[in-house]
C-alpha positions as CSV (number, residue, x, y, z in Angstrom):
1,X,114.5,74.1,82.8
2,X,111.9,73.8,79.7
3,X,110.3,76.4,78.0
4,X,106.9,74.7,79.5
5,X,108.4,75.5,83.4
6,X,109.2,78.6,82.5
7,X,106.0,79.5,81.0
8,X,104.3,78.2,84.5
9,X,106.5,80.2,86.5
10,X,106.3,83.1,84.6
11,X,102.1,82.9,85.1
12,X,102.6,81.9,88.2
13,X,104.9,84.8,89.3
14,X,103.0,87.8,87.4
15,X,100.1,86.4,89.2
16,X,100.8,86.4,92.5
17,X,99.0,87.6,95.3
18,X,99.7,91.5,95.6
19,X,97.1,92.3,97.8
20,X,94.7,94.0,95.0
21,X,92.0,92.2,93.2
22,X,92.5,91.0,89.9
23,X,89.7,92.0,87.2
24,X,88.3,91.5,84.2
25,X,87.3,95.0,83.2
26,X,85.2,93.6,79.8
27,X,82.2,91.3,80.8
28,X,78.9,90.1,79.5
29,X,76.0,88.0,80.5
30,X,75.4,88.1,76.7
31,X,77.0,88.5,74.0
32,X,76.8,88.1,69.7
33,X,80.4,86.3,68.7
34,X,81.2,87.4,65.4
35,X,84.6,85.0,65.1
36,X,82.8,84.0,61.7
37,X,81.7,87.5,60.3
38,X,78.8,85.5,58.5
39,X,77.9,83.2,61.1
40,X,77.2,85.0,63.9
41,X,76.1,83.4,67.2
42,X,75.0,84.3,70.7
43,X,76.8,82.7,73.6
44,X,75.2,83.4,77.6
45,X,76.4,82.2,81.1
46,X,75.1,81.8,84.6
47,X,76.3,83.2,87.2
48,X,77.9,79.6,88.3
49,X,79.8,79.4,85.2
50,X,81.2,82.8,85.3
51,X,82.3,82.6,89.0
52,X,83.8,79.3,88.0
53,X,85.6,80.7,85.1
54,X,87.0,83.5,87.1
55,X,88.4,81.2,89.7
56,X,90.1,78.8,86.9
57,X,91.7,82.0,85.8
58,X,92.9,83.5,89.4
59,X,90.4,86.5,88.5
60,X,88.4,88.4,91.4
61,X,85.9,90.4,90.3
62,X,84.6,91.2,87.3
63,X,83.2,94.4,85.2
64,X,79.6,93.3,83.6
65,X,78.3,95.4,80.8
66,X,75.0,96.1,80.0
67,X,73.8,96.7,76.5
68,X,70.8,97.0,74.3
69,X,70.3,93.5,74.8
70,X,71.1,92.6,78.5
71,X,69.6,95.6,80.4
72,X,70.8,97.7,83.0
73,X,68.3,95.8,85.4
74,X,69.2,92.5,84.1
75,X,72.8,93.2,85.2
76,X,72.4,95.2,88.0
77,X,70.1,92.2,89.5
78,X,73.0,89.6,88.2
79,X,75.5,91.8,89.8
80,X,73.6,91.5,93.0
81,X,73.8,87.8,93.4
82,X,77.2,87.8,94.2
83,X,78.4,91.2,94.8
84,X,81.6,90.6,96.1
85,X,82.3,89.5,92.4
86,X,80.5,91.5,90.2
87,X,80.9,95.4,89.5
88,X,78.0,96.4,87.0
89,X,78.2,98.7,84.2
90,X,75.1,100.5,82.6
91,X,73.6,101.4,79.0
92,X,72.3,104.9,77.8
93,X,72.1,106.4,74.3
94,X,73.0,109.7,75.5
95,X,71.8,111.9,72.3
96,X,68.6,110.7,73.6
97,X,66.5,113.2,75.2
98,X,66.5,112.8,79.2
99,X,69.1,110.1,79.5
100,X,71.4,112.2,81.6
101,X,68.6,111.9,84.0
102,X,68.4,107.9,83.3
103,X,72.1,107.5,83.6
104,X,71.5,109.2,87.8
105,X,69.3,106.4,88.3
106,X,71.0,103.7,87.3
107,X,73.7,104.7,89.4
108,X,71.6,105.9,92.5
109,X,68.9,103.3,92.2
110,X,70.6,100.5,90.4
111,X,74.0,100.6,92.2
112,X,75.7,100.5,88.9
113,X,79.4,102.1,89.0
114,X,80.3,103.2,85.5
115,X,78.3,103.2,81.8
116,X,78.9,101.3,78.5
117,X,77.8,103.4,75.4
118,X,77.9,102.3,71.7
119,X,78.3,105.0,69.5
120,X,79.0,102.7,66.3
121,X,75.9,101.0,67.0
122,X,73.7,103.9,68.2
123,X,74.2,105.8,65.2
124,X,76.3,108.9,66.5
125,X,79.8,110.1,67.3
126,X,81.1,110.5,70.7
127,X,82.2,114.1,70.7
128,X,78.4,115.3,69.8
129,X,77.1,118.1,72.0
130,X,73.9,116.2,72.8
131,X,75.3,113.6,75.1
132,X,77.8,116.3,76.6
133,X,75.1,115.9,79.6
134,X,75.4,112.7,80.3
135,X,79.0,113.0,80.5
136,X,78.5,115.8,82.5
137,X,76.4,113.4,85.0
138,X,79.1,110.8,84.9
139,X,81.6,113.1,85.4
140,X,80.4,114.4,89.0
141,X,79.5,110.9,89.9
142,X,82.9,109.4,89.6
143,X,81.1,107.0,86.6
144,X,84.3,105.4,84.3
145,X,83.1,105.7,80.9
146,X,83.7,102.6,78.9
147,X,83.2,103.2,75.0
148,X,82.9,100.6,72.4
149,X,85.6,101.8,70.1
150,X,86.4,98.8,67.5
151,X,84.9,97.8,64.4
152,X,81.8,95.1,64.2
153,X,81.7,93.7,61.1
154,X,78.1,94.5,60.2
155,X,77.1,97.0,57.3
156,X,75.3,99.7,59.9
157,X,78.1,100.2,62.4
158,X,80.2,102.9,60.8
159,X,84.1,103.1,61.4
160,X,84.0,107.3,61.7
161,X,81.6,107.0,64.8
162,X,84.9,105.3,66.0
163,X,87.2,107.7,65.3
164,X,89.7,108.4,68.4
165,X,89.7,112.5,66.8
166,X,86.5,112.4,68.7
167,X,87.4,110.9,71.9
168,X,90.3,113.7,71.8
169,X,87.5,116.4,72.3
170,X,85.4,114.4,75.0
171,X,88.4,114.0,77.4
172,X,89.6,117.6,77.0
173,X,85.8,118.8,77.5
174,X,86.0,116.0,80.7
175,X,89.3,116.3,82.0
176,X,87.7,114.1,85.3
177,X,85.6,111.9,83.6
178,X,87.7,108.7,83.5
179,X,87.3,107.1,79.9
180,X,87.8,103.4,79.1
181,X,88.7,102.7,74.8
182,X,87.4,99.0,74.8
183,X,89.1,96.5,72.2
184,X,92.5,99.2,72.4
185,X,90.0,101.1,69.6
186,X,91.1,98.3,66.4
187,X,91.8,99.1,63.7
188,X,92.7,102.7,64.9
189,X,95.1,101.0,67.4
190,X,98.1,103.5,67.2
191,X,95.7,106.6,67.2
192,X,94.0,105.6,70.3
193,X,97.1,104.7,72.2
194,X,98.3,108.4,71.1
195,X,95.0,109.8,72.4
196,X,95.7,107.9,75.7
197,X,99.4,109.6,76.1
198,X,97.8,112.9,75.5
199,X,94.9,112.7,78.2
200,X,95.4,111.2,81.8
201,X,91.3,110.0,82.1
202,X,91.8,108.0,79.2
203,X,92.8,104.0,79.4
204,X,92.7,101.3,77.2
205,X,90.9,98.1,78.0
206,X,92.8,94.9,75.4
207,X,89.5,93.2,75.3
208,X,89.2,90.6,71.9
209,X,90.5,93.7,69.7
210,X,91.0,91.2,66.3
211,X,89.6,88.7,64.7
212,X,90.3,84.6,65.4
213,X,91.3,84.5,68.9
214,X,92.7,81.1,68.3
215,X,94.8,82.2,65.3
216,X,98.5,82.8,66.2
217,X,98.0,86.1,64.5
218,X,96.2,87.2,67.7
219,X,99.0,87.3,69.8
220,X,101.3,88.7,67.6
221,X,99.2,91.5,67.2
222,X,98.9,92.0,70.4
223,X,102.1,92.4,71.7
224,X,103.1,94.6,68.8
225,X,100.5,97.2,70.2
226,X,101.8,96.3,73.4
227,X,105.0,97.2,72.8
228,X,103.8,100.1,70.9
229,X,101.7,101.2,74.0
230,X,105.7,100.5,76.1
231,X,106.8,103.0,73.5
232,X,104.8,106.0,73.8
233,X,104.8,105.6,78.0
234,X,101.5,104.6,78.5
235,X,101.3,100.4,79.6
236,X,100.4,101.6,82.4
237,X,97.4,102.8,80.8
238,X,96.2,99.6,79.3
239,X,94.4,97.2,81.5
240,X,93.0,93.6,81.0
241,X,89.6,92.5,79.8
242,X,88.5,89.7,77.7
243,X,85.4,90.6,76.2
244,X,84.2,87.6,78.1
245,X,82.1,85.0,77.7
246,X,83.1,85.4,73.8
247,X,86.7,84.6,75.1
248,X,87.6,82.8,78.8
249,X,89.9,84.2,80.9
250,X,92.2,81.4,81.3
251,X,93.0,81.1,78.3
252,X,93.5,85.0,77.5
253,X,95.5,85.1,80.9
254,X,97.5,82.2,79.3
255,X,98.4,84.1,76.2
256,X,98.9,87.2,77.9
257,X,101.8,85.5,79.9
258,X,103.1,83.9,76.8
259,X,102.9,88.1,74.9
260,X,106.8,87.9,74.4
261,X,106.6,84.8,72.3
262,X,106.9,86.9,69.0
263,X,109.7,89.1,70.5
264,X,112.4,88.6,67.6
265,X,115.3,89.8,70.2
266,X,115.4,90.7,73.9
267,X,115.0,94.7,73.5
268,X,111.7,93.9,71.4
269,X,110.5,91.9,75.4
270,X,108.0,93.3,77.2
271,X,108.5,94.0,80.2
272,X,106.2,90.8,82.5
273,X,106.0,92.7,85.7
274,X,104.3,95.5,83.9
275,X,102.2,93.4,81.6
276,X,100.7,91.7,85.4
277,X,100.1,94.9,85.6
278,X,97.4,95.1,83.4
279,X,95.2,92.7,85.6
280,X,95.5,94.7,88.7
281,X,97.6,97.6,89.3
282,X,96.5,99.6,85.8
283,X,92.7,99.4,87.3
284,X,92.9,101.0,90.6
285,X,91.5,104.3,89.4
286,X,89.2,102.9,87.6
287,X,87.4,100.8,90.4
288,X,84.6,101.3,92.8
């Protein structure tokens, strides 16, 4: 058998049907691409080509994320064309006076199940006292918190308002409010992991965490803090995004499958059963 039938059995077995959707947990509408630091560009899909993109991938439903840019409204109306498919996410600043109180709404008016907050871009760190309310709010609704905790390579969005330290103090403060660490927290990688053994709310989502997606690097990378996530007894903690429509599915899927390609001998493997894993069973909690 080639290493090419191989490869398609292998994808073909880790995604079989297992009677649990599949999800992308790290979706836009909208969404600035910063591949090429200097030349960054904005790339948006319709609902068509999103659906269509899930499908090619074996995907059903999707997390879509609202931001500064793309509105709660905006996704909670997108979400509502094909419901069935979609799972919306809102926006607050929560340092913000009364945004405990917007947060209620979105999820009691705009049917929105869990929050995106940006405190790199918003200018504060997560484990400040003001937004300890809309946590609070979050907390009793069963909303997953999903924090942008990477890097962006502009000058404004400062590294210690992703500091996983601070994380440390929001899920002891909120042991039920169920925390998502988008991009696996890069380049803090091995702290955030650690900050996911310590606390069971707290996941990881391996959404676009480096920098050339295309670049063999990538993978490597990834299945070193893979195997580093194996190691410390918390895969079961990381789940699949994409950080989508900057990267596809397929293709991630496709690379994900392939994640033991660097493995220099067969103890360094991950395990393929657990890394399907990632696209269904890891999300379960973390799901409408």
């Amino acid at each position: 058998m080639t290493a090419i039938d191989t490869a398609m059995l292998t994808r073909q077995h880790s995604l079989e049907n297992r009677g649990i959707p599949k999800v992308d947990y790290h979706c836009h509408i909208s969404i600035t691409e910063y591949s090429d630091p200097a030349n960054p560009t904005i790339i948006s899909v319709s609902k068509e080509e999103f659906i269509a993109d899930l499908e090619e991938a074996g995907i059903d439903k999707a997390v879509v994320l609202s931001d500064k840019r793309t509105t709660p409204q905006q996704v909670a109306d997108f979400c509502s064309q094909a419901p069935d498919r979609f799972i919306g996410f809102g926006y607050v600043n929560p340092i913000q006076n009364g945004t405990d109180e917007e947060a209620l709404m979105q999820r009691e008016e705009l049917g929105l199940h869990g929050l995106k907050l940006y405190p790199c871009s918003d200018g504060y760190k997560p484990d400040d006292t003001h937004a300890f309310k809309v946590y609070e709010v979050a907390s009793e609704l069963g909303m997953p918190i999903m924090f942008h905790h990477a890097g962006m390579p502009v000058p404004y969005d400062y590294l210690y308002h992703n500091d996983p330290a601070q994380i440390d103090v929001v899920a002891e403060c909120f042991p039920d409010l169920k925390i998502v660490l988008a991009h696996i927290g890069y380049p803090r990688v091995d702290e955030t992991i650690y900050v996911a053994r310590k606390h069971k709310n707290v996941y990881c989502d391996i959404s676009w965490p480096y920098g050339d997606v295309n670049h063999p690097s990538f993978l490597f990378m990834l299945w070193k803090d893979l195997l580093t996530a194996l190691n410390m007894g918390v895969l079961h903690k990381m789940i699949f995004g994409t950080d989508y429509p900057g990267v596809r599915q397929r293709p991630y899927v496709d690379m994900l499958m392939n994640i033991n390609r660097y493995a220099t001998h067969d103890d360094l493997k991950l395990p393929m059963d657990r890394i399907a894993d990632l696209l269904d069973k890891n999300l379960q909690p973390l799901l409408p």
